[in-house]
N, C-alpha and C positions, 0 to 999 in steps of 0.2 A: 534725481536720476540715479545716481548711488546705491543711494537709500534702498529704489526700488530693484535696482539691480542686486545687491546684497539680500535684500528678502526670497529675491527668485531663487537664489541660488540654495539657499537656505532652506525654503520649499524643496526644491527639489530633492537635496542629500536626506530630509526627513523620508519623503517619499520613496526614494529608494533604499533606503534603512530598513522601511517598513514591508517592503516586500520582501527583499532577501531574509527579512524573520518569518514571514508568513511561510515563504519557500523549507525554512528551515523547520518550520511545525510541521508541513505537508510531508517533510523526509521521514521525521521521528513516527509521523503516525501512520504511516507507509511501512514502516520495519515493523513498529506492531504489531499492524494487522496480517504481514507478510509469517510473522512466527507465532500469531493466532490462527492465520490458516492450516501450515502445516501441523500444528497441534490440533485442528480440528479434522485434517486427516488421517491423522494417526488414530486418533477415537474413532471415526467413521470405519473405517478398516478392521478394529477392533470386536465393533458393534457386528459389520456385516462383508464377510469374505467374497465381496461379488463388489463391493461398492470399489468405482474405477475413478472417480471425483464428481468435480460437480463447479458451476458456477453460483459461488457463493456472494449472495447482494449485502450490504450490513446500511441498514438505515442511521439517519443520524440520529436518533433517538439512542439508539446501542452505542453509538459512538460517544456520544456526548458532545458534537458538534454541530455545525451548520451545514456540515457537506455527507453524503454519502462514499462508501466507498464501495471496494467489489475484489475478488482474488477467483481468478482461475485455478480449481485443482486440478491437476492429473497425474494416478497412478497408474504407471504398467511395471512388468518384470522385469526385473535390474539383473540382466545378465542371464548365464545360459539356467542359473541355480532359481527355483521356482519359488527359494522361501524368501531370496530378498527382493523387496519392492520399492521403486526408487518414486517418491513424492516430489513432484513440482509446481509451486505455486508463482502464480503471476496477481503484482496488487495494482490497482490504478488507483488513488488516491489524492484529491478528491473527484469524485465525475463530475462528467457534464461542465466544467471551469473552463478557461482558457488557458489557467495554467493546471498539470496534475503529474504526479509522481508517479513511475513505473518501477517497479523492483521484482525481481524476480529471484527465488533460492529451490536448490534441488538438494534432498537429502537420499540417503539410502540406506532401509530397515530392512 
């Protein structure tokens, strides 16, 4: 009875080990994708002076992962001055889980 009491427990601390690492993958790849969006705004913007963002999907094949992810851009005009434009991107990482990482960063160019 020990025995099996000591293995449950033991069970358990792995399994919870193992998720707060996985939670901790989802965070790192979540910032990534959060300052590969805004860099794919700031190109987009570059390319085309009308482009206002976009929802951008990133398959796991790009990713190099088992999960999909996604980042809401939107740019408008940052202030009364017409030449800065304030970027904001929203990540969910991974979709469609039970568990997923939200992050969000606004910049202004």
């Amino acid at each position: 009875m020990l025995v099996s009491l000591l293995m449950a427990s033991l069970l358990k601390s792995a399994l919870l080990q193992r998720r707060q690492m996985m939670k901790e993958q989802f965070r790192v790849q979540a910032e990534w994708i959060l300052e590969s969006a805004l860099e794919r705004a700031a190109l987009q913007r570059l390319k085309d002076p009308k482009y206002q963002g976009e929802v951008w999907k990133i398959n796991p094949v790009d990713l190099g992962t088992r999960y999909a992810g996604s980042a809401e851009i939107t740019l408008k005009p940052a202030g009364k001055d017409d030449r800065l434009i304030s970027i904001e991107a929203r990540v969910k990482y991974p979709e469609k889980t039970t568990f997923s990482v939200t992050r969000t960063k606004k910049v202004v160019l």
